[in-house]
VMD Tcl script that builds the backbone (N, CA, C; Angstrom):
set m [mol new atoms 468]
animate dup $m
set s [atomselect $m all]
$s set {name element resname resid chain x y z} {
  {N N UNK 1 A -76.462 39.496 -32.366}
  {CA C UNK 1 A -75.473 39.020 -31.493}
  {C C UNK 1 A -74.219 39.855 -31.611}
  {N N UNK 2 A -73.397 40.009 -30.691}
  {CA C UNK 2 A -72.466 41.086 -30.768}
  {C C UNK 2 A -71.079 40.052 -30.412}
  {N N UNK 3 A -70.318 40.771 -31.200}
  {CA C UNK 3 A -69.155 39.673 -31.881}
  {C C UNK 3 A -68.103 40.279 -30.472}
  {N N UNK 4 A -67.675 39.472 -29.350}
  {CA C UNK 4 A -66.231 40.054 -28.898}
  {C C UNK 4 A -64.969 39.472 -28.692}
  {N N UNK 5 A -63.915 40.545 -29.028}
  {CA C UNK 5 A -62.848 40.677 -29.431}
  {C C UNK 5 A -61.537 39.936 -28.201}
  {N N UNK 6 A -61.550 38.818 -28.345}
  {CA C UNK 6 A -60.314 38.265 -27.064}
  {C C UNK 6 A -59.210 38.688 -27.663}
  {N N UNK 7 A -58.560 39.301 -27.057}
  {CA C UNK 7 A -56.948 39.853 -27.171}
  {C C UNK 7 A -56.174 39.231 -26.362}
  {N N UNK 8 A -55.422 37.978 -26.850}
  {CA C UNK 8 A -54.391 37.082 -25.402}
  {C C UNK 8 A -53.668 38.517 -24.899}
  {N N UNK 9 A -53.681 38.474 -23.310}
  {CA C UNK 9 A -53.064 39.515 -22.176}
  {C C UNK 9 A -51.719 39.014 -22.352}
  {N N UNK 10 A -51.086 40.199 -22.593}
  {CA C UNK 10 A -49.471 39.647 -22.794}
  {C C UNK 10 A -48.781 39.661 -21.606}
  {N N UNK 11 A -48.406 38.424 -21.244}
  {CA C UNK 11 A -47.442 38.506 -19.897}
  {C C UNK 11 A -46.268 39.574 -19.642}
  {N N UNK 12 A -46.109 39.561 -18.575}
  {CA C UNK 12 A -45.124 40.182 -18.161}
  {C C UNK 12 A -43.793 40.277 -18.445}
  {N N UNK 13 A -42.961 38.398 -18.331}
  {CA C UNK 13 A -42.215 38.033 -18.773}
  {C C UNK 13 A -42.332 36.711 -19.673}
  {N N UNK 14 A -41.430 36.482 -20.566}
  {CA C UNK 14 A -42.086 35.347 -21.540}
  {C C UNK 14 A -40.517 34.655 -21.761}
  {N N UNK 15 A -39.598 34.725 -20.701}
  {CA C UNK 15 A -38.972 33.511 -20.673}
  {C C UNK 15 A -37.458 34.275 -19.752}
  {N N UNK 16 A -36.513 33.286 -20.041}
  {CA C UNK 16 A -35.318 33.939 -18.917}
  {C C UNK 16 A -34.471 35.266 -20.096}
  {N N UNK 17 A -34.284 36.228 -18.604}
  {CA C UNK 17 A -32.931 37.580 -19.262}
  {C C UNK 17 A -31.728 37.054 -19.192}
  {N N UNK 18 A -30.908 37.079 -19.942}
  {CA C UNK 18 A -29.501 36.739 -19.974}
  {C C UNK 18 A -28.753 37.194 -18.732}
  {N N UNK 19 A -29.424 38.301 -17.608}
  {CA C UNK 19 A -28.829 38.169 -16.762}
  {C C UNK 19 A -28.974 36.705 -15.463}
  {N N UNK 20 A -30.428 36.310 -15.732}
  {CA C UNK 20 A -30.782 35.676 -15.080}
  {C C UNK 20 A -29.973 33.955 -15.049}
  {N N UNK 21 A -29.643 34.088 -17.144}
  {CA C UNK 21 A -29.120 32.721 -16.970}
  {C C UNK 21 A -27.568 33.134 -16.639}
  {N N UNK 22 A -26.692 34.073 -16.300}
  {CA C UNK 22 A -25.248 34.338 -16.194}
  {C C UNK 22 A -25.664 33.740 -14.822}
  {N N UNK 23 A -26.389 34.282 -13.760}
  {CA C UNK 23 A -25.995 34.083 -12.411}
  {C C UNK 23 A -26.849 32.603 -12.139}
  {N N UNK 24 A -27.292 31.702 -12.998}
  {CA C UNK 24 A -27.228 30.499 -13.023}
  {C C UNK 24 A -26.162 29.679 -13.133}
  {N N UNK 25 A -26.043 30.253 -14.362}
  {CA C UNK 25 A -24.404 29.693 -14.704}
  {C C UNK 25 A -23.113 29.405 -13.796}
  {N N UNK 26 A -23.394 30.967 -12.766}
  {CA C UNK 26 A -22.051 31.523 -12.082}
  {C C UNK 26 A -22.725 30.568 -10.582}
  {N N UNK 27 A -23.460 30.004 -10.385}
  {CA C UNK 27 A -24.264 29.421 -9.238}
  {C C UNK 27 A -23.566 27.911 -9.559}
  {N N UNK 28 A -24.083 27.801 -10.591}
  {CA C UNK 28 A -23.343 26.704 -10.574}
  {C C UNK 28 A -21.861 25.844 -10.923}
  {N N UNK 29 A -21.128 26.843 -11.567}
  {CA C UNK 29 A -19.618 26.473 -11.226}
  {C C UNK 29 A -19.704 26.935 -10.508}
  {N N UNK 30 A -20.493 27.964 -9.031}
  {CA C UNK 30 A -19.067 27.536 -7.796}
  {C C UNK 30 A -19.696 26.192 -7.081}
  {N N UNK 31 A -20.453 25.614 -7.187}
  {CA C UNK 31 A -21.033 24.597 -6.847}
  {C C UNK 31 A -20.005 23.702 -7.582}
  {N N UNK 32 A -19.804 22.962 -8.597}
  {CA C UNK 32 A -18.964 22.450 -9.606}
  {C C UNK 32 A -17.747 22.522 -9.150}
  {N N UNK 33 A -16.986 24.331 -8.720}
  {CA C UNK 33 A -16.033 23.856 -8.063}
  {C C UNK 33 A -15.548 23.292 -6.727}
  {N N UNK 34 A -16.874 23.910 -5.708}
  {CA C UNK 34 A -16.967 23.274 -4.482}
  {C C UNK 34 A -16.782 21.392 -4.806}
  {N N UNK 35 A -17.734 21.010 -5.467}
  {CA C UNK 35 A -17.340 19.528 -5.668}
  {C C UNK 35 A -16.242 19.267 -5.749}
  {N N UNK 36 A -15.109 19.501 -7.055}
  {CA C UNK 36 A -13.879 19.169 -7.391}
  {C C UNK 36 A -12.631 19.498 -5.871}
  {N N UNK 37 A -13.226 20.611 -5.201}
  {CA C UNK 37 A -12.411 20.289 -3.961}
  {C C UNK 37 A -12.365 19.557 -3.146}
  {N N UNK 38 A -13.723 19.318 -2.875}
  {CA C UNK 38 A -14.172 18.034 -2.106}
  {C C UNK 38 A -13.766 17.002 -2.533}
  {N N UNK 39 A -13.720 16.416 -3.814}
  {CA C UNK 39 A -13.229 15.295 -4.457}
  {C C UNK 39 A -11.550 14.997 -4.484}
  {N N UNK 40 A -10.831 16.297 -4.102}
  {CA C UNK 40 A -9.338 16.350 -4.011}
  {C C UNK 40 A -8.777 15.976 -2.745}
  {N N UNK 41 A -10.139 16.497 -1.989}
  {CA C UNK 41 A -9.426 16.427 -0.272}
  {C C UNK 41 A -9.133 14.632 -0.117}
  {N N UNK 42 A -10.999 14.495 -0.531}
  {CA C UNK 42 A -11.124 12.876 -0.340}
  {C C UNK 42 A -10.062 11.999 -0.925}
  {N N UNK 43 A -9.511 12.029 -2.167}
  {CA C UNK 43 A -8.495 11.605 -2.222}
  {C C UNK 43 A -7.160 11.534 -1.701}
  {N N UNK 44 A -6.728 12.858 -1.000}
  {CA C UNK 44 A -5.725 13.170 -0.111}
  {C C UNK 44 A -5.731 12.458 1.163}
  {N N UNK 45 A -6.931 12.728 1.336}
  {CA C UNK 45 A -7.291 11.865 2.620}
  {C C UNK 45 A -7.316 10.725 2.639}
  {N N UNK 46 A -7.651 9.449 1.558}
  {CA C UNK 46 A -7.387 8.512 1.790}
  {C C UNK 46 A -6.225 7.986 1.304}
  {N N UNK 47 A -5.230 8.469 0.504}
  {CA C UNK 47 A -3.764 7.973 0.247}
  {C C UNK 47 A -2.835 8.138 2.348}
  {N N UNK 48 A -3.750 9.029 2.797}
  {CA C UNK 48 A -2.863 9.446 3.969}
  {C C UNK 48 A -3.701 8.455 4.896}
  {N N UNK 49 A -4.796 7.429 4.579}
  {CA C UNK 49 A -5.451 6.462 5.669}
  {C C UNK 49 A -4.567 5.194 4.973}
  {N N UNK 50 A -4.433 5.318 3.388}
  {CA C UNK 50 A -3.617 3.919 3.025}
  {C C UNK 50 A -2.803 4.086 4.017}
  {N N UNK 51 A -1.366 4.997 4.248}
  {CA C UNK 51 A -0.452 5.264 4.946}
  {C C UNK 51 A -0.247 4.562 5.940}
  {N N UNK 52 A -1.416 5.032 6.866}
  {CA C UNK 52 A -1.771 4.908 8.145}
  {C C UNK 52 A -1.690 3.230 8.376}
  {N N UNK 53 A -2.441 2.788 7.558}
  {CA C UNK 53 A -2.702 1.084 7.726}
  {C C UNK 53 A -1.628 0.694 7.400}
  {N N UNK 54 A -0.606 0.765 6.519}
  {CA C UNK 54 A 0.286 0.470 6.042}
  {C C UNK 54 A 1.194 0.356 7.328}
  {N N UNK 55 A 1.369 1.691 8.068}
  {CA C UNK 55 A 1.987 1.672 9.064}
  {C C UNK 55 A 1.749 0.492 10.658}
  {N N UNK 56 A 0.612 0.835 10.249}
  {CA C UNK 56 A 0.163 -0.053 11.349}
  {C C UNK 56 A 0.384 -1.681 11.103}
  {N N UNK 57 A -0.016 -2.019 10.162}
  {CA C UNK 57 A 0.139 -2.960 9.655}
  {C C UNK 57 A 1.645 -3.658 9.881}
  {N N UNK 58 A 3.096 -2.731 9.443}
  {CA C UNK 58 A 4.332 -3.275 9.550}
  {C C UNK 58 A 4.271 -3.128 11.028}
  {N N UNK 59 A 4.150 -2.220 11.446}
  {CA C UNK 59 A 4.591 -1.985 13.363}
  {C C UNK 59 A 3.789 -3.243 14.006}
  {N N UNK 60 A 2.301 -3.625 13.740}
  {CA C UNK 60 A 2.201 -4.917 14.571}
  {C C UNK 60 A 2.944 -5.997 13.900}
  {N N UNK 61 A 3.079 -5.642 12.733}
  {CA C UNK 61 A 3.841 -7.705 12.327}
  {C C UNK 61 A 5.457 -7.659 12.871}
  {N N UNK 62 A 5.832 -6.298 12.864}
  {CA C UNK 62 A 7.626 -6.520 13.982}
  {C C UNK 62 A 7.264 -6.905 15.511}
  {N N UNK 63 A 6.265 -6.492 16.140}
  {CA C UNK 63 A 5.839 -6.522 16.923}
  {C C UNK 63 A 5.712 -7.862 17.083}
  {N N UNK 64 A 4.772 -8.579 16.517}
  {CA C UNK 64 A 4.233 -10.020 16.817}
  {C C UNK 64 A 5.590 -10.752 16.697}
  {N N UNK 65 A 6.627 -10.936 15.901}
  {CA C UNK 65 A 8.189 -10.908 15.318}
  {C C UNK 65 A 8.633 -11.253 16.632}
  {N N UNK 66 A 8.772 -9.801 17.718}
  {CA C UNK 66 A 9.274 -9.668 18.197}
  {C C UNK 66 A 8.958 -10.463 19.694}
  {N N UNK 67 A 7.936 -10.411 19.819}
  {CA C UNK 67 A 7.069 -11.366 20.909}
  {C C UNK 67 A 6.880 -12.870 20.498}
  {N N UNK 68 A 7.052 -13.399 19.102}
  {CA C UNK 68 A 7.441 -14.427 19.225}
  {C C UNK 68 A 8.759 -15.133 19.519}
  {N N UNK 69 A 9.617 -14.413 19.674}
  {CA C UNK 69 A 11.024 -14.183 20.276}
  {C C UNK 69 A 11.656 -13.939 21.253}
  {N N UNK 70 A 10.559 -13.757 22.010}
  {CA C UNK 70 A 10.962 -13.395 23.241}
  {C C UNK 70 A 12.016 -13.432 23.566}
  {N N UNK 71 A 13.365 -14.600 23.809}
  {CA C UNK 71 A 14.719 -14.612 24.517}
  {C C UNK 71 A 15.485 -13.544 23.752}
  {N N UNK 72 A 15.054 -13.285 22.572}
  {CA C UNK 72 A 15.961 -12.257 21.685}
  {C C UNK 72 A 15.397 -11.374 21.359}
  {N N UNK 73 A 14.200 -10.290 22.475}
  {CA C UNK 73 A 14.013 -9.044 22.310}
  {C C UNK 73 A 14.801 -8.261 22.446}
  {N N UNK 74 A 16.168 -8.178 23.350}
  {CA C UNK 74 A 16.847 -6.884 23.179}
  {C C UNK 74 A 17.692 -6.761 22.158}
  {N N UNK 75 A 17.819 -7.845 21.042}
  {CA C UNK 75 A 18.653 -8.084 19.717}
  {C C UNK 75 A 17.835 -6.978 19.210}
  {N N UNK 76 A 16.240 -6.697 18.809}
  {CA C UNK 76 A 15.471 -6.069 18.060}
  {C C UNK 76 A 15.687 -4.480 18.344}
  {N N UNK 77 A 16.180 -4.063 19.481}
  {CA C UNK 77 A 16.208 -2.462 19.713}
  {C C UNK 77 A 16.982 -1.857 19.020}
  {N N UNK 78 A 16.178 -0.728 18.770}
  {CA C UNK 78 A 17.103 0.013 17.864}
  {C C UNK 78 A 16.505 0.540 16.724}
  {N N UNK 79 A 16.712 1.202 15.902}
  {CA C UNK 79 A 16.172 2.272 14.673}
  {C C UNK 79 A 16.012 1.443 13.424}
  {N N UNK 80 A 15.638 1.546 12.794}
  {CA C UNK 80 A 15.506 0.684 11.461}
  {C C UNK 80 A 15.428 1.827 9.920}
  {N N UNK 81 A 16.103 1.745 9.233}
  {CA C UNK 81 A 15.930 3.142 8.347}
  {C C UNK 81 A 15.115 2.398 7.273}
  {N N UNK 82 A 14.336 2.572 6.433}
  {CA C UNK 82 A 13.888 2.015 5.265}
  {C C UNK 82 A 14.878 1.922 4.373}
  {N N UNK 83 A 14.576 0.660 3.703}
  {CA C UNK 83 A 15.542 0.602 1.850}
  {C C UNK 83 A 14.418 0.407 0.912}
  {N N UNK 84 A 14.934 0.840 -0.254}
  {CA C UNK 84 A 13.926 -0.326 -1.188}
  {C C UNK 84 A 14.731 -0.779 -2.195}
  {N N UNK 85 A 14.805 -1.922 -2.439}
  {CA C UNK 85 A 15.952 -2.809 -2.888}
  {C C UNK 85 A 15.122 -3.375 -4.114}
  {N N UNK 86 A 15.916 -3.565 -5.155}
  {CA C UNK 86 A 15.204 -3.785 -6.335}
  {C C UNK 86 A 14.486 -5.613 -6.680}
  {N N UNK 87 A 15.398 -6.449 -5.074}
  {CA C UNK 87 A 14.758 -7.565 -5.401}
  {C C UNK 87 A 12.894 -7.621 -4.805}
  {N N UNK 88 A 12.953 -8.558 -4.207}
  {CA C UNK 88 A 11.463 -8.898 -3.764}
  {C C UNK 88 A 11.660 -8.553 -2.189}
  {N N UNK 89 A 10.689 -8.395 -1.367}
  {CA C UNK 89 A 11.068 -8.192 0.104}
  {C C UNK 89 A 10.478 -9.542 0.893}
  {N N UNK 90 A 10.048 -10.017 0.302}
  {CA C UNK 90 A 9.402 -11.331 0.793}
  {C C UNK 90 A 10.574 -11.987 1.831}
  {N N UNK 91 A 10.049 -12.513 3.005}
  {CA C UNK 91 A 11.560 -13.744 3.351}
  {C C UNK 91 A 11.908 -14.957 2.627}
  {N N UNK 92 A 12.901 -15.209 3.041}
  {CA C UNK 92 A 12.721 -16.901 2.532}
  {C C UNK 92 A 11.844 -17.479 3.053}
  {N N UNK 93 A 11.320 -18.805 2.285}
  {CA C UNK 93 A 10.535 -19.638 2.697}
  {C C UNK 93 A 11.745 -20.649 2.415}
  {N N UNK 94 A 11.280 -22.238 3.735}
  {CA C UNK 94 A 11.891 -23.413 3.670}
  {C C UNK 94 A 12.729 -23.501 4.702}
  {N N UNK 95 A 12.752 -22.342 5.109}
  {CA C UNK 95 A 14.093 -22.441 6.076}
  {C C UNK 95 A 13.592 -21.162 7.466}
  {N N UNK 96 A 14.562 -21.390 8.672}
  {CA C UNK 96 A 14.148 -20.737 9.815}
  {C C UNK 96 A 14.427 -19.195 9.416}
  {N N UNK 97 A 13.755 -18.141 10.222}
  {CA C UNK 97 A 14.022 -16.683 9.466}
  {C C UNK 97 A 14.705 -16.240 10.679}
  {N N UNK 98 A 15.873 -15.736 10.473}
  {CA C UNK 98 A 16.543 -15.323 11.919}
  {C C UNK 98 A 16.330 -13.799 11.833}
  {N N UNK 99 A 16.416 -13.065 13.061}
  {CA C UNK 99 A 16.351 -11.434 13.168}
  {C C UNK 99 A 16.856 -10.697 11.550}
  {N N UNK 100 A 17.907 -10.967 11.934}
  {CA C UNK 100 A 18.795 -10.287 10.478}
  {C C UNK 100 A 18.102 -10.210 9.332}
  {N N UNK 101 A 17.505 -11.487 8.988}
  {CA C UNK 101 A 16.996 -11.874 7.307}
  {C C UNK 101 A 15.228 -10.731 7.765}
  {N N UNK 102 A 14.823 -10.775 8.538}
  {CA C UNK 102 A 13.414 -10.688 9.058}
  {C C UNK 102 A 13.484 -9.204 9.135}
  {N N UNK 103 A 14.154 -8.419 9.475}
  {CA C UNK 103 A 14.320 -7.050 9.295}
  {C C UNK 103 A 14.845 -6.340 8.369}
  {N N UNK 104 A 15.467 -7.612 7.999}
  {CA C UNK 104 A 16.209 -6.720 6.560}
  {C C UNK 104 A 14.711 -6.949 5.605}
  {N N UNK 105 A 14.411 -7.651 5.325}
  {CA C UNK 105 A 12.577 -7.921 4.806}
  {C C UNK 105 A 12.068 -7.122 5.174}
  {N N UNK 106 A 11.456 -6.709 6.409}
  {CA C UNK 106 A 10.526 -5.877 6.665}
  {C C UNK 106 A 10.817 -4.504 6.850}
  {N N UNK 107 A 12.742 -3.778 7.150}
  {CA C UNK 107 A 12.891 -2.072 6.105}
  {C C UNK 107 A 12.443 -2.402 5.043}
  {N N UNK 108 A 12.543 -3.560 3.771}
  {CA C UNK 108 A 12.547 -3.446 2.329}
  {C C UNK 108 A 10.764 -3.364 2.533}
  {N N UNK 109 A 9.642 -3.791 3.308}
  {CA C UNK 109 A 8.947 -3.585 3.209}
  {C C UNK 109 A 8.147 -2.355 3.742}
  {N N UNK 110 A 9.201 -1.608 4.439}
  {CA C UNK 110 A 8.674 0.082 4.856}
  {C C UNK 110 A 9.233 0.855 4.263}
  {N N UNK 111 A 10.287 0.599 3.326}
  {CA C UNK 111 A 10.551 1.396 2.547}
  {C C UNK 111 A 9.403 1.962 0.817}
  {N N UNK 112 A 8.776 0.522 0.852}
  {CA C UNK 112 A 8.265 0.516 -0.546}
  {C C UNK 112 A 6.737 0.576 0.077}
  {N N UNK 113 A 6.182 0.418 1.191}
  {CA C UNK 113 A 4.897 0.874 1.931}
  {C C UNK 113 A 4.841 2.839 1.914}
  {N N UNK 114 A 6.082 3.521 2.722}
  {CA C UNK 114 A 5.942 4.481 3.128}
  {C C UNK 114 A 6.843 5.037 2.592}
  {N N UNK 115 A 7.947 4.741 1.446}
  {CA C UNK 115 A 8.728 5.590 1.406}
  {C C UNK 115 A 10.217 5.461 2.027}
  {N N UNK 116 A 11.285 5.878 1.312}
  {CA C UNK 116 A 12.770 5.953 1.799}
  {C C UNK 116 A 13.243 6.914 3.313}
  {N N UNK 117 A 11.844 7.687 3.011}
  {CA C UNK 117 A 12.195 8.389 4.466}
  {C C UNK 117 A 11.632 7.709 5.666}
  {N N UNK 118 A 10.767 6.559 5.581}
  {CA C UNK 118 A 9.958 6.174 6.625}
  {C C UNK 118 A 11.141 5.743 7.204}
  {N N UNK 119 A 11.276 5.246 8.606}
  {CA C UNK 119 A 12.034 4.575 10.157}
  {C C UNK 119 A 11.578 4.058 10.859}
  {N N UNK 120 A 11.581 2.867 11.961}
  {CA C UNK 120 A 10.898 2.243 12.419}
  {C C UNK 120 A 11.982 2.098 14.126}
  {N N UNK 121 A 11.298 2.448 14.542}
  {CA C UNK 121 A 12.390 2.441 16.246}
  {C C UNK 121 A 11.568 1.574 16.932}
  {N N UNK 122 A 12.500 0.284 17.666}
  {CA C UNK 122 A 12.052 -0.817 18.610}
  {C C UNK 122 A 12.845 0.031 20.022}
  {N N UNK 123 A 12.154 0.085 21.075}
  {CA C UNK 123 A 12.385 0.137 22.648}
  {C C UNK 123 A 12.171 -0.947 23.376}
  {N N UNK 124 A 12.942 -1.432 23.863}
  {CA C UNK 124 A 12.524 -3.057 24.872}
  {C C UNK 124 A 12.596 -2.072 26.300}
  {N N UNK 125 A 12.038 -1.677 27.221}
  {CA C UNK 125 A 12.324 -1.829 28.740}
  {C C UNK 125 A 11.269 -2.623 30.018}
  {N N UNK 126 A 12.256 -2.796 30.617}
  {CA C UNK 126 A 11.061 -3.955 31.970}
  {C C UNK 126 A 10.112 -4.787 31.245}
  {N N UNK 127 A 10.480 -5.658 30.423}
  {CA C UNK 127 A 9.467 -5.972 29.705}
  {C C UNK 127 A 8.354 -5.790 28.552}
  {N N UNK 128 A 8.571 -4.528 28.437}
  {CA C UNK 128 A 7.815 -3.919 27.413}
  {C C UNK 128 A 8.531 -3.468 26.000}
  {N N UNK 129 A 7.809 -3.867 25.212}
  {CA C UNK 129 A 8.460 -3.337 23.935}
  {C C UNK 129 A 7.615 -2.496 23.043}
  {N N UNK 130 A 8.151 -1.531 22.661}
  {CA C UNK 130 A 7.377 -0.721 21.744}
  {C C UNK 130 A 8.115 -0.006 20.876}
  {N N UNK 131 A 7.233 -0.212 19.388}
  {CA C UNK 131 A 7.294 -0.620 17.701}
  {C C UNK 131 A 6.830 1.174 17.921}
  {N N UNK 132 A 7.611 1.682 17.048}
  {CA C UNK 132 A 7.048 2.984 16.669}
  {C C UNK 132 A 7.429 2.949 14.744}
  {N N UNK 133 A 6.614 3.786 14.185}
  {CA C UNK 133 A 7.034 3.497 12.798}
  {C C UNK 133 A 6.611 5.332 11.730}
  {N N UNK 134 A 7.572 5.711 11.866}
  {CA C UNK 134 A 7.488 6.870 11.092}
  {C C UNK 134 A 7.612 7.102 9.942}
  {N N UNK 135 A 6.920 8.268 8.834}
  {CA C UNK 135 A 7.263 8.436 7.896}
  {C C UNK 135 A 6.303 9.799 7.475}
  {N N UNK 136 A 7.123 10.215 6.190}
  {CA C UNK 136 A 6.512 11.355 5.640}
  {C C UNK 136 A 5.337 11.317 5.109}
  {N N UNK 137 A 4.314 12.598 5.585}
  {CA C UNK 137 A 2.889 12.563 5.079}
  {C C UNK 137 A 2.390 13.551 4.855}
  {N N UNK 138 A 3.137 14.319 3.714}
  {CA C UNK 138 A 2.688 15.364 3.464}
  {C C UNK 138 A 1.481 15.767 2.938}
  {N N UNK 139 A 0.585 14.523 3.183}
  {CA C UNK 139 A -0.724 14.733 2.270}
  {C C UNK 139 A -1.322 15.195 3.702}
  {N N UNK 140 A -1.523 14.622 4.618}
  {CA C UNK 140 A -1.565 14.654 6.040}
  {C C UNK 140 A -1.254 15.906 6.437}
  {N N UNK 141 A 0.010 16.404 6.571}
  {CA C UNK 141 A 0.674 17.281 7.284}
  {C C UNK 141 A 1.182 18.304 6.344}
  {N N UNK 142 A 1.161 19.160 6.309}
  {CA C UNK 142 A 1.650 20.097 5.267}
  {C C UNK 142 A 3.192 20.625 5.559}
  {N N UNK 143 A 3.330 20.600 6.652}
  {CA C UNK 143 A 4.848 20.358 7.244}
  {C C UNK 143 A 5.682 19.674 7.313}
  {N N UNK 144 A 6.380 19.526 5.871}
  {CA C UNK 144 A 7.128 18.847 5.812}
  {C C UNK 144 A 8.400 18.624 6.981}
  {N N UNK 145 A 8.961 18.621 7.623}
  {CA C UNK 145 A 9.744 18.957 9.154}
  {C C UNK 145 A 8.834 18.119 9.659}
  {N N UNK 146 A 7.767 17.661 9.761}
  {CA C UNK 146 A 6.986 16.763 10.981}
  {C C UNK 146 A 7.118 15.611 10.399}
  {N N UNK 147 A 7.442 14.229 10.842}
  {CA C UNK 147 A 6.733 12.995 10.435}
  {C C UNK 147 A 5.225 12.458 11.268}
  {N N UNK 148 A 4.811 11.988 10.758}
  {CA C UNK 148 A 3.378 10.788 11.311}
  {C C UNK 148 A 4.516 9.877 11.882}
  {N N UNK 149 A 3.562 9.505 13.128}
  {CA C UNK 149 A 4.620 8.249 14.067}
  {C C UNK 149 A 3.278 7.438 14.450}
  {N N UNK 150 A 3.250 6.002 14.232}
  {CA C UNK 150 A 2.491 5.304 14.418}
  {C C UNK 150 A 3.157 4.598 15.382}
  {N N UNK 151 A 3.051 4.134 16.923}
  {CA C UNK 151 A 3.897 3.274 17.910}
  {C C UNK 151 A 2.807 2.256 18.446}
  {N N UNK 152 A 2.947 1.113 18.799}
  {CA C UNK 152 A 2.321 0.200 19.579}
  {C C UNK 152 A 3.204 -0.511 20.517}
  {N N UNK 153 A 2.533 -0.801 21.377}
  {CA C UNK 153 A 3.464 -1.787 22.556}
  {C C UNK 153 A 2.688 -2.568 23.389}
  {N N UNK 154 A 3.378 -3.430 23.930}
  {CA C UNK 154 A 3.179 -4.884 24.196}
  {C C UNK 154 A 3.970 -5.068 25.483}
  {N N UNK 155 A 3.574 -5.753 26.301}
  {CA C UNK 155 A 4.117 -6.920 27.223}
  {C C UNK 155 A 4.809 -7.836 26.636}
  {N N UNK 156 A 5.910 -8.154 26.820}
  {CA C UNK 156 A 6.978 -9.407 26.376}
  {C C UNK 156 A 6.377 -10.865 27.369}
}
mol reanalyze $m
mol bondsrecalc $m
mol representation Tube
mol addrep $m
């Protein structure tokens, strides 16, 4: 009987070249960093949708304010600058809320929503009134010089 000789065939390659794992490596931080941008925008982006609601949010409740008032819509025209005042912005409760107390509440509440720069401008004409409510969004806008203006309007 004749004895033969298996010699294991030596492969070709017998595992990864260090170049192979660098441009793994380099594959995947930019992948890694693609994520972390994505993850920055998304956050940018939604501090600038809080904003948004925020805004919207004060412009319909002056609004509704203001339409429940009807005989004293043209008291409401006019600019409103934000404050933020170190008490509470809440109104009183117990008692009737007249224009004065009700706006002075709700700058203290666009000030601490949007900021000292936010403004809020009421227009009454022929019946119509419209709530506009601005403020800085530089997450939004990279131009600082522009504000976001959120406006709604209504039939009186």
């Amino acid at each position: 009987m004749r004895k033969i000789d298996f010699q294991p065939h030596r492969t070709a390659q017998g595992g990864f070249t260090l170049i192979e794992v660098m441009i793994a490596i380099l594959v995947m931080g930019i992948g890694l960093l693609g994520f972390a941008l994505l993850q920055t925008m998304n956050v940018r982006f939604v501090q600038s949708a809080n904003y948004r609601t925020q805004a919207t949010n004060l412009g319909y409740e002056l609004l509704d304010q203001i339409r429940a008032n009807r005989i004293n819509a043209l008291s409401y025209a006019g600019t409103y600058a934000a404050t933020t005042g170190k008490g509470d912005c809440a109104p009183s409760i117990g008692k009737d809320i007249g224009k004065d107390d009700f706006t002075r509440d709700w700058r203290c509440r666009l000030g601490r929503a949007l900021g000292d720069s936010a403004s809020g401008t009421v227009t009454v004409n022929d019946g119509r009134v419209r709530v506009s409510v601005s403020w800085g969004d530089e997450r939004w806008n990279p131009d600082s010089k522009a504000d976001t203006t959120f406006a709604a309007e209504s039939l009186l």
